[in-house]
C-alpha positions in Angstrom: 25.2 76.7 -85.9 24.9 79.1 -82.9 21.1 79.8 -84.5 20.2 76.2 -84.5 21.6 76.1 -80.6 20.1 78.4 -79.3 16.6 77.6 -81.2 17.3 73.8 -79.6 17.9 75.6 -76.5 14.8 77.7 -76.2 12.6 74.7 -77.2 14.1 72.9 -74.0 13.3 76.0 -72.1 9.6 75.9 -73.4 9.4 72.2 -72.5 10.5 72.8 -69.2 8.5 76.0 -68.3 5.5 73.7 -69.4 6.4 70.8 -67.3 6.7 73.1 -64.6 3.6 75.1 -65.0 1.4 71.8 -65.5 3.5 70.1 -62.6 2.2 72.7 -60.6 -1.3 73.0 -61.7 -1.8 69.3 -61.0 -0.5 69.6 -57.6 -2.6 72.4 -56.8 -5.7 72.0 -54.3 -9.5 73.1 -55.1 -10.1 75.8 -53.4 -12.6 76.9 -51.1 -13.7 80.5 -51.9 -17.0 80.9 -49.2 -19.3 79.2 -46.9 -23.1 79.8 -46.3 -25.6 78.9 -44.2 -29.1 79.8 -45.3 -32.4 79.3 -43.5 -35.4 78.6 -45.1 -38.9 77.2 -44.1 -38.3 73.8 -43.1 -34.7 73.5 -43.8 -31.4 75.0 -43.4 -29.0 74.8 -46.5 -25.4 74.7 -45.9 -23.5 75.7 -49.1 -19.2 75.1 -50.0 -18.3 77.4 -53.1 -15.4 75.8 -54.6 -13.2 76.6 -58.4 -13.7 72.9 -58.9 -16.7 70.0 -59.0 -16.1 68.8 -55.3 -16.0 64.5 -54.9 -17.8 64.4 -51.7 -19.3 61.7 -48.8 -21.7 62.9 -46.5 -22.7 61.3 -42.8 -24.5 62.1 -39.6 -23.6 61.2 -35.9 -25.3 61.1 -33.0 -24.6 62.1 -29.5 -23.8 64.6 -29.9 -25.3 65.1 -33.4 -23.3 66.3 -36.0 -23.2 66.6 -40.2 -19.8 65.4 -41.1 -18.5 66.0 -44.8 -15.3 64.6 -45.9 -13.7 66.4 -49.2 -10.6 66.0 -51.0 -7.9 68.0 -49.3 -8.6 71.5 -50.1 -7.6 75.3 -49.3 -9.9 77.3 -47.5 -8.9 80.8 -49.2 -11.5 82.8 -47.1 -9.3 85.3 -45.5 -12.5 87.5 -43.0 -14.9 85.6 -44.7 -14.2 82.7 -41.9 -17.7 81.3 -40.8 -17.7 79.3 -37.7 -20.9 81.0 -36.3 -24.2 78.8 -37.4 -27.9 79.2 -38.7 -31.1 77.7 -38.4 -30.3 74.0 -37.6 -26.5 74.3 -37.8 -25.0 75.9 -33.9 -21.2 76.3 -35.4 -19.1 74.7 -38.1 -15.2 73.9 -38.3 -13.2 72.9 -41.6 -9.7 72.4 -41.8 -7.5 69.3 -42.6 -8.6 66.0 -40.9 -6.0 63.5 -42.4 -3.4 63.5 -45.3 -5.3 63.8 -48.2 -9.0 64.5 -46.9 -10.2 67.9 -45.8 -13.6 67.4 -43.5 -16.0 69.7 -42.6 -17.8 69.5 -39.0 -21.7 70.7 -38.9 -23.0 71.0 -35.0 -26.6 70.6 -35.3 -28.6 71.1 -32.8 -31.3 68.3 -32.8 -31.4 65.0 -35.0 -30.6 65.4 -38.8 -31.5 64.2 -42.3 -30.3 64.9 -45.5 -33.4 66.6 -47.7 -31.2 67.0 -50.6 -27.2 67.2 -51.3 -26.1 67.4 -54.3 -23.6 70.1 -56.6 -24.1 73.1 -58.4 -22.0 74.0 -61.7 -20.4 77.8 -61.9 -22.9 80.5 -63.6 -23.4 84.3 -62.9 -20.0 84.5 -60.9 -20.6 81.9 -59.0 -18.0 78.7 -58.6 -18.9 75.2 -58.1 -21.4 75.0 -55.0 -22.2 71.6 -53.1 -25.2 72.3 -51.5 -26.9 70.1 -48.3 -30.5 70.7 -47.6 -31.0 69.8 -43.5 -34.5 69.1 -42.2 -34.6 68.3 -38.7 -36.1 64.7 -37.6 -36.9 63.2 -34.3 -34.1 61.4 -32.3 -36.8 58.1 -32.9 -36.7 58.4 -36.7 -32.8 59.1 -36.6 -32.0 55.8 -35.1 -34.7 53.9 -36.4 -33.2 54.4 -40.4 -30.0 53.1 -41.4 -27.5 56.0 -41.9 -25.6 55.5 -44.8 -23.1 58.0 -46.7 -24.5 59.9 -49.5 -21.5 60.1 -51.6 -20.7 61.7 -55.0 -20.6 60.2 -58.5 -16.9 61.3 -58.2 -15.0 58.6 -56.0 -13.5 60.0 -52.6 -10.9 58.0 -51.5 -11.6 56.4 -47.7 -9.8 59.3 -45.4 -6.5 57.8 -44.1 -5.8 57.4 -40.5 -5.7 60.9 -38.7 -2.3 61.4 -38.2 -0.8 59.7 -35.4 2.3 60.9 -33.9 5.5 58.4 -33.7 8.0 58.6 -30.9 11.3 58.7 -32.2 13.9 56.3 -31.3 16.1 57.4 -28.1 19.7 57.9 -29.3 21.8 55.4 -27.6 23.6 56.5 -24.4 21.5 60.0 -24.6 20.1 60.0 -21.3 18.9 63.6 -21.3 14.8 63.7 -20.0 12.7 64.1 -22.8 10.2 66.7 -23.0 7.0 66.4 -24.7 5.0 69.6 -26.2 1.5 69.5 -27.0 0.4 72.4 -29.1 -3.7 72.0 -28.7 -6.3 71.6 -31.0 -5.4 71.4 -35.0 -6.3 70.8 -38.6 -10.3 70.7 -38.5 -10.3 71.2 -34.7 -9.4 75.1 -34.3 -9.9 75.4 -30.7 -10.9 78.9 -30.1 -11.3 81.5 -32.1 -10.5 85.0 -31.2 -12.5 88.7 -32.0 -10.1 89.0 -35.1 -10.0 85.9 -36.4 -7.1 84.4 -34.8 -7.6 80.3 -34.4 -5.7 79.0 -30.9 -4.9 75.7 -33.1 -2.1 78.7 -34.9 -1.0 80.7 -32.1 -0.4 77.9 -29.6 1.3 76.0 -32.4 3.8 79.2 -32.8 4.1 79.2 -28.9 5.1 75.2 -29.2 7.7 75.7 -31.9 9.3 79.2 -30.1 9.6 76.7 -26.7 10.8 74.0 -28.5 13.4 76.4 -29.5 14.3 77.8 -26.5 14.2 74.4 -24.5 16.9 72.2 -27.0 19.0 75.5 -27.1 20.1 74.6 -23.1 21.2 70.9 -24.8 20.3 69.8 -21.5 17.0 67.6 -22.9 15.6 66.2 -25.7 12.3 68.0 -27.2 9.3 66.2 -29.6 5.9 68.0 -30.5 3.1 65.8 -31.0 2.6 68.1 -33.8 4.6 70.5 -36.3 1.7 71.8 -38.8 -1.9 72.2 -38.9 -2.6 68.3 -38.7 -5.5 66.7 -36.5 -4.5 64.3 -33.7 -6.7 62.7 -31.4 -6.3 63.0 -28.0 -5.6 59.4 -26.4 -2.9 59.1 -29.4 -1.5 62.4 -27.8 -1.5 60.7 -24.6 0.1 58.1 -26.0 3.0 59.8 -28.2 4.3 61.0 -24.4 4.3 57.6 -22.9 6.2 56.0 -26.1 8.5 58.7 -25.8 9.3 57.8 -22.6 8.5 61.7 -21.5 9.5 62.7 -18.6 7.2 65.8 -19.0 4.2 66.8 -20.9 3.1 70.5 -21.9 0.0 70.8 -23.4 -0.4 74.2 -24.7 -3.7 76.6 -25.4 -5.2 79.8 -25.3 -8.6 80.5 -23.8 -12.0 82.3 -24.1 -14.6 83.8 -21.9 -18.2 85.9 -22.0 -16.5 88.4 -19.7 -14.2 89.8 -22.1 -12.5 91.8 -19.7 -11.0 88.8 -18.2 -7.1 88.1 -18.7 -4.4 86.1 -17.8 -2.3 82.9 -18.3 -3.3 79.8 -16.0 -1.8 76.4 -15.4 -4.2 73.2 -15.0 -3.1 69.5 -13.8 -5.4 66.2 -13.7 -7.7 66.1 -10.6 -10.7 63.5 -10.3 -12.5 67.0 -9.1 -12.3 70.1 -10.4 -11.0 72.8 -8.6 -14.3 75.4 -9.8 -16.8 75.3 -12.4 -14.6 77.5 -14.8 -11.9 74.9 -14.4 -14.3 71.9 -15.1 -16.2 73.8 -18.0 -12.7 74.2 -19.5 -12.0 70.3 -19.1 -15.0 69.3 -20.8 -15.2 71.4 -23.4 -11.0 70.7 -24.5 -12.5 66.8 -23.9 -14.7 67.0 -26.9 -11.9 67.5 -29.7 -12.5 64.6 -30.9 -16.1 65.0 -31.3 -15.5 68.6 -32.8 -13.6 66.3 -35.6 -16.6 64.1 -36.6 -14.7 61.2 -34.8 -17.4 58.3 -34.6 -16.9 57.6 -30.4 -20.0 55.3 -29.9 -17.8 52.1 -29.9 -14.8 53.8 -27.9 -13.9 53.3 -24.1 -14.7 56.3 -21.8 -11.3 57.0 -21.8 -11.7 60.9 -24.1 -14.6 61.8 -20.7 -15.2 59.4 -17.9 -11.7 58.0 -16.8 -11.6 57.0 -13.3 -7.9 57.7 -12.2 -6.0 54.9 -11.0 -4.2 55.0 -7.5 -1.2 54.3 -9.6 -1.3 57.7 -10.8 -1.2 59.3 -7.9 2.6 59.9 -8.0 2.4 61.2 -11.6 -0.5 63.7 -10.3 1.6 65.0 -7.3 4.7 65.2 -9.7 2.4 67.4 -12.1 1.4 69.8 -9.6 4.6 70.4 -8.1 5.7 71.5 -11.6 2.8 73.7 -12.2 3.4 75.3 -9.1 7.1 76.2 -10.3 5.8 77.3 -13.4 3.1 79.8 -12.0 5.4 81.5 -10.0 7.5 81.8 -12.8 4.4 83.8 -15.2 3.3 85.5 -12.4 6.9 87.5 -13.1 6.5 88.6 -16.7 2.3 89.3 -16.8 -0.7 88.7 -15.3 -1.8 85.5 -14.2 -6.0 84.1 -12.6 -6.8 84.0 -9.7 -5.9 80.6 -8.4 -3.7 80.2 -10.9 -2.8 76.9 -10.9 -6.3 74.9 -11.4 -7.3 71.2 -11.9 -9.8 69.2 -13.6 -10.5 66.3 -15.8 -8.8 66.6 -18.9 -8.3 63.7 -21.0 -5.1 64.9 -22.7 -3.7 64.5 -19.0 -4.4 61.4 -17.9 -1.1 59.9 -19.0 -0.5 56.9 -15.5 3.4 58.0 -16.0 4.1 60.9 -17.1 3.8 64.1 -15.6 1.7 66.7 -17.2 0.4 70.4 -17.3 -1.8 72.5 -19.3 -0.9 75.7 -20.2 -3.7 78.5 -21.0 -1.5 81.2 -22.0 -4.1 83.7 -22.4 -7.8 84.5 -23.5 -8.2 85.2 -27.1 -11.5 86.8 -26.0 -9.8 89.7 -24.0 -8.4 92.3 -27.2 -5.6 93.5 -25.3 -4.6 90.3 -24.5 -5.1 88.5 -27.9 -3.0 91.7 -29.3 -0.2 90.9 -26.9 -0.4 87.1 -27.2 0.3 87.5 -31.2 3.7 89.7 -30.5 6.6 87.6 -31.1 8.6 89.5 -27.4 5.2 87.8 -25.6 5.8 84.6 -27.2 9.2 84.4 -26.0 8.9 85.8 -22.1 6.1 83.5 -22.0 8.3 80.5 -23.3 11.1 82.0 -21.5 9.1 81.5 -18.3 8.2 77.6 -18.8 11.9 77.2 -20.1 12.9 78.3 -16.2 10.2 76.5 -14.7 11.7 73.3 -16.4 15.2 73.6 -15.3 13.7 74.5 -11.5 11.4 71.2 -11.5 14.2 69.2 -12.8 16.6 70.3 -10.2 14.3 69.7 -7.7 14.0 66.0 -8.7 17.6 66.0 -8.3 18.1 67.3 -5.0 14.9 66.6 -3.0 13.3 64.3 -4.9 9.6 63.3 -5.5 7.6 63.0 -2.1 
């Protein structure tokens, strides 16, 4: 009898440990193994290794021109073999997640594009399965004369799913505590910029959001929501718009920088201004205005709302409101590190033009500068840094109480 159990018992075992083990195997993701760019007479071939047969759809985009290729979601298991650097045709490339379910790959090119050849090679001599896209380069004339359709694979891809689009939640009744609104920058196939080791802002400001969101509900004297918690893509008028449904009373948008002189360093604050306070300031504002380009976001039908908004005169509270605040909060980093030179800046970023709410963005450092990308990864600069803002919050706040807006 106790044979027979524990024989009935084992095969329940087995049967589970099966279940298990093929539960898993069908929830686990192709993987990406390497990227390559190759350049070759009259074409530049960009190639995806992956451990299974890729379903695939292919498009181009103009202005600016872009390869866009949407795959099933997928892990990028590259480790230092990150490519974001181009070749030939291709100027730089970003991969990541672009909504649930669809992983999308982002090809700057740097003229107008056709598609010589895509299609997908099966695994021999160590190799795994390779999609390969042959690029010749056309003239803008041809581009727009053709009809650009998707080339897609014999494999059906599902239709991506709406990028993810952030949902205020509901205010608990009677809770009238100000809500604050965090905006880690960048994410999923938007990586922002990319350090000398490696290191993608989209991950360290996203560990700077979480650490401050930390830090500010520990007072319990506000309420906190990120516009983002994971490596997820989000457009930036539906980040605008997450802080206005959520009734914020302010907005931190949170990034790290880069610049050619690698011996430049320091955290800076920028508000909304219909002129930028110096060319580094409105080089800065452009460039965080494209993310939604860098995505391989279609914008030829969209208002001119992500470059060219004209600010209202009924925002001219809101802006004053914002730069009274980022005037708090550079005094308050100029204490624990360095800081720019003019410190608090102001140009025409997109992710700032919310009519009600006040907002700042927050460069905490350059990711170009080693000394300070090193520092910017340790978990004591995370929290001075977040410490810092923390203070400048309850100072702003307190100043709304006792003087008052102007």
């Amino acid at each position: 009898m106790i044979r027979r159990f524990v024989r009935m018992m084992a095969r329940v075992v087995t049967a589970l440990l099966a279940l298990i083990f093929s539960s898993s195997l069908a929830l686990a993701k192709p993987d990406v193994t390497d990227v390559r760019i190759g350049v070759h007479p009259g074409k530049t071939r960009f190639v995806l290794e992956l451990t299974e047969e890729p379903a695939y759809r292919a498009f181009t985009l103009p202005d600016p021109f872009r390869v866009v290729i949407d795959l099933p979601a997928l892990e990028w298991s590259l480790g230092s073999k990150r490519v974001v650097q181009g070749g030939g045709l291709v100027q730089a490339l970003r991969y990541g997640l672009f909504a649930p379910g669809t992983s999308r790959v982002v090809l700057d090119v740097a003229k107008p594009v056709d598609f010589d050849k895509v299609f997908v090679l099966p695994p021999e001599n160590g190799y795994g399965y390779r999609l390969v896209i042959d690029l010749k380069a056309i003239s803008r004339e041809a581009y727009f004369a053709r009809a650009r359709t998707p080339l897609v694979s014999s494999i059906p891809l599902p239709r991506p799913q709406q990028a993810s689009i952030p949902v205020a939640p509901p205010k608990p009744q009677g809770d009238t505590r100000p809500v604050i609104v965090i905006d880690p920058g960048h994410g999923g196939v938007d990586p922002g910029a990319v350090g000398q080791t490696g290191l993608y802002e989209k991950d360290l400001v996203l560990a700077y959001a979480k650490e401050l969101k930390q830090q500010i509900e520990a007072s319990g004297r506000y309420r906190v929501h990120m516009t983002r918690d994971s490596d997820v893509f989000i457009r930036l008028r539906d980040r605008m718009r997450f802080a206005q449904d959520s009734d914020a009373a302010l907005f931190i948008s949170l990034h790290a920088n880069t610049n050619r002189k690698h011996d430049l360093r320091g955290a800076a604050v920028y508000t909304l201004s219909e002129n930028a306070s110096d060319e580094e300031a409105a080089a800065l504002a452009a460039k965080e205005n494209k993310a939604d380009a860098i995505a391989g976001i279609d914008l030829s039908d969209q208002p001119e709302v992500v470059s060219k908004i004209l600010i209202d005169l009924a925002q001219r509270e809101t802006m004053n409101q914002s730069k009274r605040f980022a005037n708090i909060l550079v005094d308050d980093l100029r204490k624990i590190g360095p800081v720019l030179r003019n410190t608090h800046r102001s140009a025409g970023f997109a992710v700032l033009k919310s009519p009600t709410v006040p907002s700042v963005l927050v460069e905490v450092g350059y990711l170009s500068n080693k000394t300070e990308e090193r520092l910017m990864r340790s978990a004591d600069h995370r929290h001075q840094v977040t410490g810092a803002i923390v203070e400048a919050i309850d100072s702003y706040f307190e100043w709304q109480r006792t003087a008052g807006p102007s």
